[in-house]
N, C-alpha and C positions, 0 to 999 in steps of 0.2 A: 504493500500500500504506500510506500514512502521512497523515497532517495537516500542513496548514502549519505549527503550531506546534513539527513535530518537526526542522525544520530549526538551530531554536536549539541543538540538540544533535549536529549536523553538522560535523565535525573534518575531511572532506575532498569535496567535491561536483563533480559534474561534469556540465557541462551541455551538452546533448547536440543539436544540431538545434535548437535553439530558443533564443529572443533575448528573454528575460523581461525586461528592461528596457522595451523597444517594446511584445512581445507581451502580456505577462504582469506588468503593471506592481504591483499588492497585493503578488505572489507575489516578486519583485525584491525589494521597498522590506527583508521579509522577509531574505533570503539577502543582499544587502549589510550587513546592520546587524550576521549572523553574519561574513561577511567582516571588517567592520573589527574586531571581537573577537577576531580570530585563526584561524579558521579557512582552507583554503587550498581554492584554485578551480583548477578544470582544464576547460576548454572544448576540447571537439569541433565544430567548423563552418568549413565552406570561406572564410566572412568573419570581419573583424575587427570584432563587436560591440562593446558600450561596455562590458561585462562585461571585456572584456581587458585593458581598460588606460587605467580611467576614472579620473576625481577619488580617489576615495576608497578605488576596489578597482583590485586587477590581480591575472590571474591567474598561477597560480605553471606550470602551462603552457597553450600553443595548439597544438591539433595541430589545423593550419590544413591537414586533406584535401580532396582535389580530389572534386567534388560525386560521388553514384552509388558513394563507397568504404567507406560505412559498417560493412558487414560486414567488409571485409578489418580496418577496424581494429581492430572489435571483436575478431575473433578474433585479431589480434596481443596484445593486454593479455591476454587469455586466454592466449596463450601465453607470455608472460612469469611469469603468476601462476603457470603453474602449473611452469615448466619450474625456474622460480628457487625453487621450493617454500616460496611465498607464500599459496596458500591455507588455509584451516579445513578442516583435516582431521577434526576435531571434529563440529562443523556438520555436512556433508556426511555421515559417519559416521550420526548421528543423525537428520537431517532430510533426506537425499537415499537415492532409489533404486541400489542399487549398481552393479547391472548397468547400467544407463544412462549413470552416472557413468565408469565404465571404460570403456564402446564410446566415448562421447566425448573422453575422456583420448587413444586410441589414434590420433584425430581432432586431439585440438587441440595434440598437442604433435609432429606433425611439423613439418618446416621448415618447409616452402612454406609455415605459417604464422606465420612467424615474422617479427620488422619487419623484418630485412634483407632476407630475401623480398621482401617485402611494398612494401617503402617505394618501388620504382619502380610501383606500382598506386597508394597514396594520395598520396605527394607528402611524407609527415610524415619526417621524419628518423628514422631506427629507434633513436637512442640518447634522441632526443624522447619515443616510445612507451612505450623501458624505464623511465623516470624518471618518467614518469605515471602506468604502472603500477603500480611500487613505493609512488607514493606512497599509491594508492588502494588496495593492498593491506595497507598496512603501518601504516595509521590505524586507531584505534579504531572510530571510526563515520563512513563511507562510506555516501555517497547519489548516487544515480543519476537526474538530472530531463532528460526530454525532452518535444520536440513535434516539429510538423509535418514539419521538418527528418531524423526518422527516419520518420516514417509516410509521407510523400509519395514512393516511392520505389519503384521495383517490387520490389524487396527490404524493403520496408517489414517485413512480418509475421518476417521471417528475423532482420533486425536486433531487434528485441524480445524473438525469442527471446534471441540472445545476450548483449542487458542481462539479463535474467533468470539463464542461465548466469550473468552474472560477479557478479553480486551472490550467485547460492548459493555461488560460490565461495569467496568470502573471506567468506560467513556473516553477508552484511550484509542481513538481513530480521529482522521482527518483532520490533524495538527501539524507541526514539527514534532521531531523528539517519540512520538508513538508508534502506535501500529502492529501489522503483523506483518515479518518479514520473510517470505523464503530465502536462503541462501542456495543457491541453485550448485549441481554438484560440478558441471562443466559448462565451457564456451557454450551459451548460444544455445543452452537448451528454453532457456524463457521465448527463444524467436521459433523456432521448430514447434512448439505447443502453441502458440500464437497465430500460427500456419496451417494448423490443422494436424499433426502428426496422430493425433488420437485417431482410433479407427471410426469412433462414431460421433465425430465434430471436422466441421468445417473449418475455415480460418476466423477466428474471431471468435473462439469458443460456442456456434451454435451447432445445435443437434443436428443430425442425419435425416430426424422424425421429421423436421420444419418444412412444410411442403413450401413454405415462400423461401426459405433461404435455398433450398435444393433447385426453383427455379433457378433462381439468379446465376449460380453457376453455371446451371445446362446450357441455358442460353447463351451465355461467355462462351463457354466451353464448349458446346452443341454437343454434347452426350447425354444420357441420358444415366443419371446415381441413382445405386440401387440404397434406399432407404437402410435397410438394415447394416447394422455396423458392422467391419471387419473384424478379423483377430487382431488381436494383441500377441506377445512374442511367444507367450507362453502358451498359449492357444495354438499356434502356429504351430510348437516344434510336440505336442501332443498330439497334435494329426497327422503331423509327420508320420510317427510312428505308427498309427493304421492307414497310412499309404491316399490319407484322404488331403496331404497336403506336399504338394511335389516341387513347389520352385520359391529361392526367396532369393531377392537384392537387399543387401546389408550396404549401407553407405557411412563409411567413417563411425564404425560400430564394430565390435570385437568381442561380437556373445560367446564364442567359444573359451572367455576368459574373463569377463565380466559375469555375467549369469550364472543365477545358481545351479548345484546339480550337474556339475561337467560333463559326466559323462550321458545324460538324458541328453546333455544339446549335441555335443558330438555323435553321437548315435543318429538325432534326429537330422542331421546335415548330411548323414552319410547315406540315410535313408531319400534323400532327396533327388529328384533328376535332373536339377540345374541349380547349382549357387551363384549367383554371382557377387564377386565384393571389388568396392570401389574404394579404396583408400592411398593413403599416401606411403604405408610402409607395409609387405608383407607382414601381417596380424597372424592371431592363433587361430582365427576363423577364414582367412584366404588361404591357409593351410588346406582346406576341406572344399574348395572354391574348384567350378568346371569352368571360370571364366574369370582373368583378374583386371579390374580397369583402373589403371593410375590416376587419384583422387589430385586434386592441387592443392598446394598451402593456402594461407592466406594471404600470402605474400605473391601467388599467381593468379589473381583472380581479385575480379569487381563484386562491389555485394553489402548487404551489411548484416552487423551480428546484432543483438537483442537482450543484454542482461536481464540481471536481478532485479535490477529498480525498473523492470519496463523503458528503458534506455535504447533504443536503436540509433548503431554506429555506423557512418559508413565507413569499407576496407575498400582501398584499393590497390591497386595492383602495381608493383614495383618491378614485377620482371616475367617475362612471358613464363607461363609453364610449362614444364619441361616435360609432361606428358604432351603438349601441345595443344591443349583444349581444357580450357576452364571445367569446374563440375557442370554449373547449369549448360553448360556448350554440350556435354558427357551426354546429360538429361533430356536436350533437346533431339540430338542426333538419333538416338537410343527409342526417343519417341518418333522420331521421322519413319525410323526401321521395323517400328513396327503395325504403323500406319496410320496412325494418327498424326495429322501436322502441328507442329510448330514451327511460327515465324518469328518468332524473337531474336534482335541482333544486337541488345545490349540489357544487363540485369534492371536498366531504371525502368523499361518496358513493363518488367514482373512485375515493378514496384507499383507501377500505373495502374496496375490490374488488380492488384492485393487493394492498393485505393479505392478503386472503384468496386467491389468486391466486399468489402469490410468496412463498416460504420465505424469500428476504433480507429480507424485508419486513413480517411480520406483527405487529413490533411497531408500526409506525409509524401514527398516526392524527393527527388537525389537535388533539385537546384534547393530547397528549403535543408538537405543533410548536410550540403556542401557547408551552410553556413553556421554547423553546428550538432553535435547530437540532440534528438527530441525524444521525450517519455511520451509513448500511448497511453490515455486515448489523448489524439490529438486529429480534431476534427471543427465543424466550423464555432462548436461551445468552449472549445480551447486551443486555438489555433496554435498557440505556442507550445503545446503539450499539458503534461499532466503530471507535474512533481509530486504531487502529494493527492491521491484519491479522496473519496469520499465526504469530503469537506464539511459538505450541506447536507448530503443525504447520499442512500446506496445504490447501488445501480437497478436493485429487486425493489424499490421504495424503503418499506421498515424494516430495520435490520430483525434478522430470524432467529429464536435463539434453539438450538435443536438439543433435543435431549442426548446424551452423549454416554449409554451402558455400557460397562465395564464389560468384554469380555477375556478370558484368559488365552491366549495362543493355544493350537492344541500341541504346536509343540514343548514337550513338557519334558522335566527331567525327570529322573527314576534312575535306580542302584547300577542300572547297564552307563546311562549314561547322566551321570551326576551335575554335570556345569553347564555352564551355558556359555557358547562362543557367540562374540556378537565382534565385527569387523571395521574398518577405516580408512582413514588415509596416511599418507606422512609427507611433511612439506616437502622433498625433496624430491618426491616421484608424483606425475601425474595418474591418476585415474590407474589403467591395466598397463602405464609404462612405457605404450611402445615406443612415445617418442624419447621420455627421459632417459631410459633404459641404456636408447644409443647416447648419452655423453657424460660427463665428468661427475653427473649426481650420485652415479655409484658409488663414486669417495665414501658419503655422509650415508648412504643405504642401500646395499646389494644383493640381501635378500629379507625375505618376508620371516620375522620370527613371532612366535608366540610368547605373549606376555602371559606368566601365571602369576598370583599372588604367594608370598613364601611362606602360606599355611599349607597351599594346594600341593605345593612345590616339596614340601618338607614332605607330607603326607605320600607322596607319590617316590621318594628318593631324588628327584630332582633336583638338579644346579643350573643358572644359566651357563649356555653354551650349549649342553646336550640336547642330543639326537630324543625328539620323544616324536612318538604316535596321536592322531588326534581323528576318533574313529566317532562317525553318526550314523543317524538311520541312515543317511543316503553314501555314503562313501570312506576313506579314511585316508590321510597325507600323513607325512612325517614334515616336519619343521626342527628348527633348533627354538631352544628356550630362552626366555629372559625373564627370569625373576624380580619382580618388581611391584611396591605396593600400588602401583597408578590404575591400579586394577582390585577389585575388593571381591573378596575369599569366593566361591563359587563361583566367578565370573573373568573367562579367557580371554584375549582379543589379540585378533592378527591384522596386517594389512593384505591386500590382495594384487600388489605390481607387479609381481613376477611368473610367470606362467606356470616354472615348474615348479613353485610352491604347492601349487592345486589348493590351494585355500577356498577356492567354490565346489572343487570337487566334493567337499562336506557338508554344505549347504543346501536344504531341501529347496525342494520348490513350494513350499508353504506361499503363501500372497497375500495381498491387502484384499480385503471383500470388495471393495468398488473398482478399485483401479487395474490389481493386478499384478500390483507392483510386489516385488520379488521380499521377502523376509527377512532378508540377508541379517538383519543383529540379533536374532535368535536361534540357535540351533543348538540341542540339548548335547554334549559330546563326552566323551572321557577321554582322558588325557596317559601315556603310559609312557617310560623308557623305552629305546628300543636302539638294534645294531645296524637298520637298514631301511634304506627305501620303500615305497608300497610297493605294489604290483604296477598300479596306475604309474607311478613318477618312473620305473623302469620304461614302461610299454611306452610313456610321453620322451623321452628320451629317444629311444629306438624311433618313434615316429618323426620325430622331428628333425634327426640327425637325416631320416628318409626323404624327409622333402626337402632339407635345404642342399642336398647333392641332388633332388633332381631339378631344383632350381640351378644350383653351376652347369651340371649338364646342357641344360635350354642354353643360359649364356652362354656359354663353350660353342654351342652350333650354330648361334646367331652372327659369333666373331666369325664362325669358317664360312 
């Protein structure tokens, strides 16, 4: 809902699932520099980040939850705020639906949600909860910043509701200094979801269902959309395997090593009768590829990318690409081939079209980006954009307040498999690596270890450095260890850069109920010493040593 720069105006923030230090490092350097001016920090994550009690900042609390309890704790602060009668009655009053407001009220202020309730589910102390609460209630302006840490969860969509809840609660929207932030996990995925990437939304977030928006494109476009929504990734590579799903374009994507469940998606790739992937570096998924199309940087190509604050940037282009064709040039051709035309001969064209195509959008063009970056919506109510949402009112009219039950993951531990791995990033490595991987970052990090705590670690005969096992329902890797308390007693965490860590190899495909999105900070494991590799990290070796000689070979015949 906000700009980075409204954090300067931030008196209390809390951050939520997410490790902007590591992850999120602009966005960090930001909300430290409001830290040491005085503002006060409250972090929500089962680890101890560097945000808790670094150099220069610390926070004023840790509600250090055991992974999968998101929701329970949001609705405890919810129920503080509202039981100790801390919210904007004002607010609410004026900018919330009332009836909604009340069926919820009737919801969040029983006990069972309350931290004493509560606090044998997350692990947090309930007088920890009340005092973070209050804090976050009883400041001027309260802001709310999360990532992956809330969306990767199969209560992912549930928890978001309930940031939203507590921010209408205490009336912390459409100011400076407020709001609800995502922190988005890579480039450019806020412009991709904005575009329509969803299988059942257009650009501009509407439905598939909309018979008036589904015109509007036919007629641009003269085809005819079929209403009902496509798969999602995980859909896809599930039909794979009963043969009811045969061809996928991956573009600047690397599910074979991002996604959970390695070996379900590798299976499903191999079950497939055409992959094709477009990227800039053979991936672990062009590995499994019947077709490879050289992606361009950013640095070869027009275009522009789309942040976290709703930000569209233009890129452009410093040196031709060395595949020789831009991606949308890739996109276009690709579409000519297979019969459908495109005549597009410069990206401002698409932009022309997204404009007229999308009411967030219609003021945006490349001669108005030239002279600056602009936040959507920016159209003829905000010609200049859109720094700070919601102001006056929501885009639905009255804000909703949705009831937000608790459910537990079904993934669960038990004596087989006792802890709970939940996963990250590290500042040094991007995402799956493949670009950091090739240069100097492997100094500071070269491969992926498991952090135990040195209860688990003592319990198990465990030191850092050693060879241990880390076996789930769905798979089992070996890692080395690192003992360390930044991680609290039943709870592991690994990063996932490196391919032949197989750190997803262990990861179900458990999902969020709405979206689909992948589980990845839960997964019930046990952890053991051990002299050797798995099965999996031999056979990934062996296959990999396999293609990249039949890759030299190809070069080798291309030279003759």
């Amino acid at each position: 809902t906000q700009d980075f720069d409204s954090v300067m105006h931030t008196d209390v923030a809390i951050v939520i699932g997410a490790n902007p230090t590591d992850g999120h490092p602009v966005f960090a350097s930001r909300l430290k520099k409001r830290l040491r001016q005085g503002a006060k920090l409250i972090v929500v994550d089962p680890r101890k980040i560097d945000l808790v009690d670094g150099p220069h900042v610390k926070a004023s609390h840790h509600l250090k939850l055991m992974p999968g309890t998101n929701v329970a704790i949001v609705n405890s602060v919810a129920h503080v705020i509202y039981t100790e009668k801390l919210h904007d009655s004002e607010f609410i009053k004026e900018r919330c639906d009332a009836a909604q407001f009340d069926k919820w009220v009737s919801f969040i202020a029983e006990d069972r949600n309350s931290p004493e309730e509560l606090e044998a589910i997350t692990g947090v102390p309930a007088n920890e909860v009340r005092e973070a609460a209050r804090l976050y209630a009883s400041c001027k302006n309260g802001a709310i910043y999360y990532g992956l840490g809330v969306t990767e969860h199969s209560q992912g969509s549930t928890m978001v509701l309930g940031i939203a809840n507590l921010a209408m609660l205490t009336g912390n929207i459409g100011r400076p200094g407020v709001g609800v932030n995502p922190l988005r996990g890579q480039n450019n995925v806020q412009g991709a979801c904005d575009m329509g990437s969803f299988p059942h939304e257009l650009p501009g977030y509407r439905h598939l269902s909309d018979s008036v928006t589904r015109e509007l494109f036919e007629k641009e476009w003269n085809v005819s959309i079929d209403p009902e929504p496509g798969f999602r990734i995980p859909n896809m590579l599930d039909a794979a395997h009963s043969d009811e799903f045969m061809g996928i374009y991956v573009q600047g994507e690397d599910i074979a090593q991002s996604d959970p469940n390695t070996q379900h998606v590798t299976s499903a790739l191999e079950a497939m009768e055409c992959v094709v992937v477009q990227d800039i570096f053979l991936n672990e998924t062009a590995k499994y590829a019947h077709v490879i199309l050289p992606g361009a940087s950013f640095l070869e190509k027009d275009g522009t990318f789309t942040n976290a604050e709703r930000r569209i940037s233009r890129i452009r282009k410093v040196m031709e690409p060395l595949a020789g064709k831009a991606d949308w040039e890739a996109t276009v051709m690709l579409s000519n081939a297979l019969g459908y035309q495109m005549d597009y001969t410069h990206p401002s064209q698409i932009m022309d079209e997204i404009a007229r195509l999308t009411p967030t959008f219609t003021g945006v063009n490349y001669e108005k980006l030239d002279e600056g970056s602009i936040q959507w919506p920016c159209n003829d109510e905000a010609p200049d954009g859109t720094p700070i949402m919601h102001t006056s009112e929501f885009v639905i009219g009255k804000g909703r307040f949705v009831i937000t039950e608790y459910v537990p993951t079904s993934e669960r531990t038990t004596r087989k498999f006792p802890l709970i791995l939940t996963t990250g990033r590290i500042l040094s490595q991007y995402n799956v690596g493949a670009q950091t991987r090739r240069t100097d970052n492997v100094t500071w990090h070269d491969e992926d270890r498991l952090e135990i705590h040195p209860s688990d670690a003592e319990l198990r005969g465990v030191k850092s450095d050693d060879w241990v096992g880390i076996r789930s329902r769905a798979g089992e890797t070996v890692l080395r260890a690192y003992v360390t308390d930044r991680v609290q007693p039943g709870v592991v965490y690994t990063t996932f850069h490196f391919p032949e860590s197989g750190a997803n190899v262990i990861t179900t495909d458990n999902s969020d109920w709405a979206t689909n999105c992948p589980e990845f900070k839960v997964t019930a494991v046990q952890v053991e010493p051990v002299t050797q590799p798995t099965e999996w990290q031999k056979q990934f070796q062996q296959f990999n040593e396999q293609q990249l000689d039949l890759l030299a070979q190809a070069a080798e015949s291309e030279r003759v």
